[in-house]
N, C-alpha and C positions, 0 to 999 in steps of 0.2 A: 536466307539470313544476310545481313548488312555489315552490320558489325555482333561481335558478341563475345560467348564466352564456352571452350571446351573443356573438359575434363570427365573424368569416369566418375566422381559421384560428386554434386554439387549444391543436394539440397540445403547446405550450412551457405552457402556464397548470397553474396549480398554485391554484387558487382554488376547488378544490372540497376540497382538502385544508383549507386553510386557515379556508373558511367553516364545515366540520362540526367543527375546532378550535374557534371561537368560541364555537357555543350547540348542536353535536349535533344540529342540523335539518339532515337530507339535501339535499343541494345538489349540481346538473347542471351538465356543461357540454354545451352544446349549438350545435357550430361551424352556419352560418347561411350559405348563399352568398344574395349580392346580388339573386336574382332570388327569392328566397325568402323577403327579409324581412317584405314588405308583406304577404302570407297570415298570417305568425306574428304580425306586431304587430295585425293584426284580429282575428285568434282569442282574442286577451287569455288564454290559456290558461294561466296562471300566476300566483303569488301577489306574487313580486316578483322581479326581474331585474338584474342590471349586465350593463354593457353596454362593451365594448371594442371598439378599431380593427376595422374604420374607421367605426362607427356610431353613434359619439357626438352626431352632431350628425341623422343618418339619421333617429332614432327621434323628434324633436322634434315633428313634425308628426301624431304619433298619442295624441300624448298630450294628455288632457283639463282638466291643470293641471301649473303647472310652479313649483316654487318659486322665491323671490326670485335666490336665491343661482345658483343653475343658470340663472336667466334671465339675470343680468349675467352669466355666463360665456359662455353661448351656445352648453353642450352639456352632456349628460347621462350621467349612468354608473349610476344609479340608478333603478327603475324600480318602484313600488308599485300592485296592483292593490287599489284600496278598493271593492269592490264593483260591480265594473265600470267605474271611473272609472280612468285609469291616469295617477300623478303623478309628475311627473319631481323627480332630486334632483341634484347632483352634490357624491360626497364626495373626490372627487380632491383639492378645495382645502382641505379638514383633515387628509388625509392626506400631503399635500405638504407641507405646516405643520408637520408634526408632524417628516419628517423633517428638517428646516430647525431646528429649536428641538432635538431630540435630536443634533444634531452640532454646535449653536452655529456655525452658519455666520451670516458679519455680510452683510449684504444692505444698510441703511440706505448710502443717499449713494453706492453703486456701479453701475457700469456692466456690465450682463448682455447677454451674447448667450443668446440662448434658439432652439437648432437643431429646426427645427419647426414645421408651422403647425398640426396637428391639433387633435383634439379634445381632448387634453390638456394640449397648450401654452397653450391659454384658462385652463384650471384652475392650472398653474403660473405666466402671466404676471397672472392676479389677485393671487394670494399675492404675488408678486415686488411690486406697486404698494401691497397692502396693508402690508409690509414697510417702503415709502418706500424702492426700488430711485432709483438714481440717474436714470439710464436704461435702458431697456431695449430692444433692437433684434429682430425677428425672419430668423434665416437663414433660408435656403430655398431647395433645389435649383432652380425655375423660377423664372421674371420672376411676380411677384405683388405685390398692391397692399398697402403697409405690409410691407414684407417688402425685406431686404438678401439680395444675392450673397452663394454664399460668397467668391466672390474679392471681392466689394468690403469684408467682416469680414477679410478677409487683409492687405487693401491700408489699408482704413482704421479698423478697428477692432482692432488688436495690442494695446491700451489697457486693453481687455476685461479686469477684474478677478473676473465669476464667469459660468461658461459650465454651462449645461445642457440636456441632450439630452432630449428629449422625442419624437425617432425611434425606429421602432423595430430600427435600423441597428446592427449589434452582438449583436442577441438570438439566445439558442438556437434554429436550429445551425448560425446565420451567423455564431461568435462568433468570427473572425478580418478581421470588417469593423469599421472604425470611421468615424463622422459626421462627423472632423475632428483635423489632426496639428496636437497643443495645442501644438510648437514656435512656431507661428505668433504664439501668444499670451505674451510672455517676462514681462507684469504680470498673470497671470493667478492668484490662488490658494487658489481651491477648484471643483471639478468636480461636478456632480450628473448622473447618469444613472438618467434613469427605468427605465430595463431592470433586472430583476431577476432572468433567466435568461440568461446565467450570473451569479453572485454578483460573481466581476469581469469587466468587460469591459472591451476592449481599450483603450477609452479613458480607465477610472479606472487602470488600469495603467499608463499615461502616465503619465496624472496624476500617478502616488506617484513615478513614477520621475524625474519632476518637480519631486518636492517640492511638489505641489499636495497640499491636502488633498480627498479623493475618495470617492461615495459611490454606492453604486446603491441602487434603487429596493425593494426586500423591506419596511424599514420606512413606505416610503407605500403598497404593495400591500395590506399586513395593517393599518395605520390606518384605510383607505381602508375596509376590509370588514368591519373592527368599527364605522364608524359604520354602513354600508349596512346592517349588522345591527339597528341602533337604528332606522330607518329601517322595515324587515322586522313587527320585535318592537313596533315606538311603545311603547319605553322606553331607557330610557338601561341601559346595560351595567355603568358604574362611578359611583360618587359623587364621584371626586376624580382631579386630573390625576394623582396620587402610582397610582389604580388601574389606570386606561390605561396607563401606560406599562407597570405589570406585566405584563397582561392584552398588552397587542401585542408585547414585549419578548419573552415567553417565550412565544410563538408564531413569533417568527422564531427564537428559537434553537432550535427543534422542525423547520422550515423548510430552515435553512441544511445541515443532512445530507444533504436529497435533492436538491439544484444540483450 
């Protein structure tokens, strides 16, 4: 494999569409059970990789250098083989950025529940801090350290002004589940879900029906892997923020036909 994509169950991913969109280099997805990974990440068999649930944080310990940015996060989605040295990157936090700043969602001074402790809620609660998030709490189905009940975000967080799921509770073709009945939340108003399979899910559908403004996750999927591309390529893709947005913009609307 070349380039591509790992993870332990992948039939919902659409990242091989999306990444031969970019730049026309063939790209795999290659689902990975858990007792499998440690053989593939020694084989270094590959030019560069992303990396999705539940192995964000899994892959750390095989890699030979890690950048700044993925080291204060404390997981990786990106995966470059420099000649046998494999350096880790994570572009979840420009691609969460991005859809953060393309919906003009206000984050300064507010109070975020962030549902999730994985390897992507590091990359979404950075962004959120680098934003100047008011505060920021982490839900979480078990008792865990830095981490809130949902019943106690019920009981004492209804206050919650921006709530974002970072589960992957809701995704294709569980998309009559949802991570949390946003009535709980009556100051609540704007929703982000990182799921991008289905296009809505149950719980940006609240949302609207809400009167929350709501958004899922396609434009930080395709952000997300036009940087990895830069990353792949060691160049830059666009020259100007006016390019990016073209360049990921109309690749999601290439995208949004086959959800």
């Amino acid at each position: 494999m070349k380039y591509g994509l790992i993870g332990e169950k992948l039939s919902h991913s659409y990242s091989k569409v999306i990444h031969e969109m970019i730049t026309g280099t063939e790209y795999d997805i290659m689902p990975i059970p858990r007792d499998e990974l440690d053989s593939f990440m020694k084989a270094k068999a590959f030019d560069g990789i992303n990396v999705t649930i539940p192995y964000k944080q899994d892959v750390i310990p095989y890699l030979d250098d890690i950048d700044e940015h993925a080291r204060a996060i404390g997981a990786v989605n990106t995966i470059v083989n420099s000649g046998g040295r494999l350096v880790g990157h994570n572009t979840d936090f420009n691609g969460f950025l991005y859809m953060i700043k393309k919906h003009n969602i206000d984050v300064a001074g507010r109070k975020v529940l962030v549902l999730g402790r994985g390897g992507a809620s590091k990359a979404i609660i950075a962004v959120l801090e680098y934003l100047n998030a008011g505060s920021i709490y982490i839900v979480y189905h078990k008792e865990a350290e830095g981490c809130i009940s949902y019943e106690d975000a019920f009981k004492n967080h209804d206050d919650a002004n921006l709530i974002v799921n970072t589960t992957p509770v809701g995704m294709f073709p569980n998309v009559d589940a949802s991570p949390v009945d946003l009535a709980h939340f009556p100051q609540c108003s704007a929703v982000l879900d990182i799921v991008y399979n289905p296009i809505e899910t149950k719980l940006t559908k609240q949302a609207k029906d809400l009167n929350m403004a709501a958004e899922t996750g396609l434009d930080m999927l395709v952000a997300q892997a036009v940087y990895a591309q830069e990353f792949y390529q060691n160049r830059k893709l666009c020259s100007s923020d006016e390019e990016y947005r073209t360049l990921i913009d109309g690749i999601v609307e290439k995208i949004i036909p086959m959800l």
